[in-house]
C-alpha positions as CSV (number, residue, x, y, z in Angstrom):
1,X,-45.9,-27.0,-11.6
2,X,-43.4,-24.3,-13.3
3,X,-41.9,-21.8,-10.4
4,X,-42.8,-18.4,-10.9
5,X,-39.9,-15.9,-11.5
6,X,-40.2,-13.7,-8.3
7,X,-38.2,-10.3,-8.8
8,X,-37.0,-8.4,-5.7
9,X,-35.9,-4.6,-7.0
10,X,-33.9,-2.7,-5.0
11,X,-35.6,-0.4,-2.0
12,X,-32.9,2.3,-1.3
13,X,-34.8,2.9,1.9
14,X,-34.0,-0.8,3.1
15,X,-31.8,-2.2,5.3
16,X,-30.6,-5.7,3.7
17,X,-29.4,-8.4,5.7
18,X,-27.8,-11.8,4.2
19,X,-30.7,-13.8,3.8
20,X,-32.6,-10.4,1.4
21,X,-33.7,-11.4,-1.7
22,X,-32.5,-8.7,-4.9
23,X,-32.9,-8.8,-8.2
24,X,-30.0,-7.6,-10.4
25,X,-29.7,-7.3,-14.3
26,X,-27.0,-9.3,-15.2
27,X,-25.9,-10.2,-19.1
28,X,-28.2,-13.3,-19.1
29,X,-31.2,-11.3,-17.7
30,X,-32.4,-10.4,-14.3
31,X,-31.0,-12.6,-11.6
32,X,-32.3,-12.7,-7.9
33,X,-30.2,-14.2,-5.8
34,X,-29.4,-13.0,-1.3
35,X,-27.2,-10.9,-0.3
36,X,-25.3,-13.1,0.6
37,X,-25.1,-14.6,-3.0
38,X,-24.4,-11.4,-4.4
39,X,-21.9,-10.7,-2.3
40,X,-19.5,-13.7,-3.1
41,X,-20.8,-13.8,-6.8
42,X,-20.3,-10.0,-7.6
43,X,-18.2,-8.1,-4.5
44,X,-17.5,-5.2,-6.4
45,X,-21.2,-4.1,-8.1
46,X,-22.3,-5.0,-4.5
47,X,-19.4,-2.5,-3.0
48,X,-19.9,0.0,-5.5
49,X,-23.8,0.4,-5.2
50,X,-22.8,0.7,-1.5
51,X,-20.5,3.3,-1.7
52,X,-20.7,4.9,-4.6
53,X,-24.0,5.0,-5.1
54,X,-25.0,4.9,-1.7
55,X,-28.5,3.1,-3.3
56,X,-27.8,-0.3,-1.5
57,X,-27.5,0.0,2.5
58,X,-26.2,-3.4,4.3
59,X,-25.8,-4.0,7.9
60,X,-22.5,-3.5,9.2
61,X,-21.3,-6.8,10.9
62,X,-23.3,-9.2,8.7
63,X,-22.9,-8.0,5.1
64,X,-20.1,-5.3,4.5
65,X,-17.2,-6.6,7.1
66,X,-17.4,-9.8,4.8
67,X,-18.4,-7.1,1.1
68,X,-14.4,-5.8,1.9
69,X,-13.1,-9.1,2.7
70,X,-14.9,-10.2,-0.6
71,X,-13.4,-7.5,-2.2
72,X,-9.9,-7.9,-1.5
73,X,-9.8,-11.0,-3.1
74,X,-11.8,-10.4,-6.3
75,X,-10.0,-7.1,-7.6
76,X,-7.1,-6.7,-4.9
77,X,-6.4,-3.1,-7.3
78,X,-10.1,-1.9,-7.1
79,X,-9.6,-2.8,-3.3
80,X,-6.5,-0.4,-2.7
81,X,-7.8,2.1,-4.5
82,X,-10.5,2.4,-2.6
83,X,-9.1,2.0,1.0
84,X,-6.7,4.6,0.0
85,X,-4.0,5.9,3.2
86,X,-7.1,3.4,5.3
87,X,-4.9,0.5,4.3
88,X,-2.6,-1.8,7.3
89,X,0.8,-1.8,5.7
90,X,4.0,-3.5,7.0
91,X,6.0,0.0,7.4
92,X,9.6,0.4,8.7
93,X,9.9,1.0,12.4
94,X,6.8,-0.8,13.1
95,X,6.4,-4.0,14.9
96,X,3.0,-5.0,13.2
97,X,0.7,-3.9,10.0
98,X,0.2,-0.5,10.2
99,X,-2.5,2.0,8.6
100,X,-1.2,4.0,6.1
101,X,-2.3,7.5,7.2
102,X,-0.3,7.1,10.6
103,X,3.2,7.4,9.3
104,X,1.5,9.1,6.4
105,X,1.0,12.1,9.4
106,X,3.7,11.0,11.4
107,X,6.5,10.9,9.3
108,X,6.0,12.0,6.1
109,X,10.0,12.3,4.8
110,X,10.1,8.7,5.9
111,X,7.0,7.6,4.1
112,X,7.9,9.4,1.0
113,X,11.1,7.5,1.2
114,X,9.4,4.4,1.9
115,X,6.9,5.1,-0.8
116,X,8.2,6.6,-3.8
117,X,11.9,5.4,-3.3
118,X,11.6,2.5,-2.0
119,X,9.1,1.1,-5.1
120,X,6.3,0.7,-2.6
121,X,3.5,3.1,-5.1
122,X,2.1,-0.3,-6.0
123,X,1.2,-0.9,-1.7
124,X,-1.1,1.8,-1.0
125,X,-3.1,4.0,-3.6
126,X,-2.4,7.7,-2.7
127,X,-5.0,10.4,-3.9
128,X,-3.2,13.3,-5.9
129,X,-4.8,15.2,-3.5
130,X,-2.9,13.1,-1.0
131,X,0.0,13.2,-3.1
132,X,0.0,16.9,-3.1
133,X,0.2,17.5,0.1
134,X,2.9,14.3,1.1
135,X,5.2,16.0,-1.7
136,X,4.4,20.0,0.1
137,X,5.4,18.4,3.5
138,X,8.1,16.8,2.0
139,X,9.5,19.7,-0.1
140,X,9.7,21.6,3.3
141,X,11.4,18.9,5.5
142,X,14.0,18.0,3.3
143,X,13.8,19.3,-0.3
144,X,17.2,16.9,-1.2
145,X,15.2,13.9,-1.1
146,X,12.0,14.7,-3.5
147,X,12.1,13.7,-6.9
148,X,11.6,16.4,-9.6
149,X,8.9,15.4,-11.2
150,X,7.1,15.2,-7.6
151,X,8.3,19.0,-6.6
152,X,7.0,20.0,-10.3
153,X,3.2,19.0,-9.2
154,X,3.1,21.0,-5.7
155,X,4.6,23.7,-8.1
């Protein structure tokens, strides 16, 4: 007896778990695979409907704690990006990872330092809104240290 092909569209109004059933167009076709599937399979179309989007809605502890997990691996640059100044960095003065945005606030001079000077742009994915304002406090800290071409953009 052939098996039917079942197809499970998306329902923005649902709340998917791991086991969920959804049907995706892939380049061989529509594929239905779980959740859970999808997640390993294809992290970042699963993270981007999620965020993006906002048309996909998993639940927290079961599907996207292990989505940004998933995502770290599979495209560690689309992973940054997104996490932004949300990112645990191993920062000067610090015994343990720390996120981003504290000595981003904290100590700006010192995280510009750290940043720009000290070859770290390729750690954490700053905004040019972010960079904006890093480079304004910066600039009226202690103008010395900023680079020209950073002073020229909050110009």
């Amino acid at each position: 007896m052939a098996e039917e092909n079942v197809f499970y569209p998306l329902d923005s109004e649902k709340l998917y778990y791991s086991n969920d059933e959804l049907t995706l167009d892939t380049d061989d076709g529509p594929v239905t695979m779980k959740l859970g599937v999808w997640i390993c399979k294809d992290p970042v179309r699963i993270h981007k409907m999620v965020i993006r989007e906002k048309i996909l809605h998993l639940d927290e502890m079961e599907l996207l704690n292990p989505l940004e997990s998933k995502l770290r691996r599979a495209d560690p640059e689309y992973f940054k990006r997104w996490m932004g100044l949300r990112l645990v960095i191993d920062f000067p003065g610090y015994g343990t990872g720390v996120v981003a945005k504290i000595p981003f606030e904290n100590d700006p001079v010192g995280f510009y330092k750290w940043w720009r000077k000290g070859k770290h742009e390729d750690k954490v994915h700053l905004s040019l809104a972010n960079q904006v304002v890093l480079f304004q406090k910066v600039s009226m800290m202690d103008s010395k240290i900023i680079l020209k071409k950073d002073l020229e953009l909050v110009r």
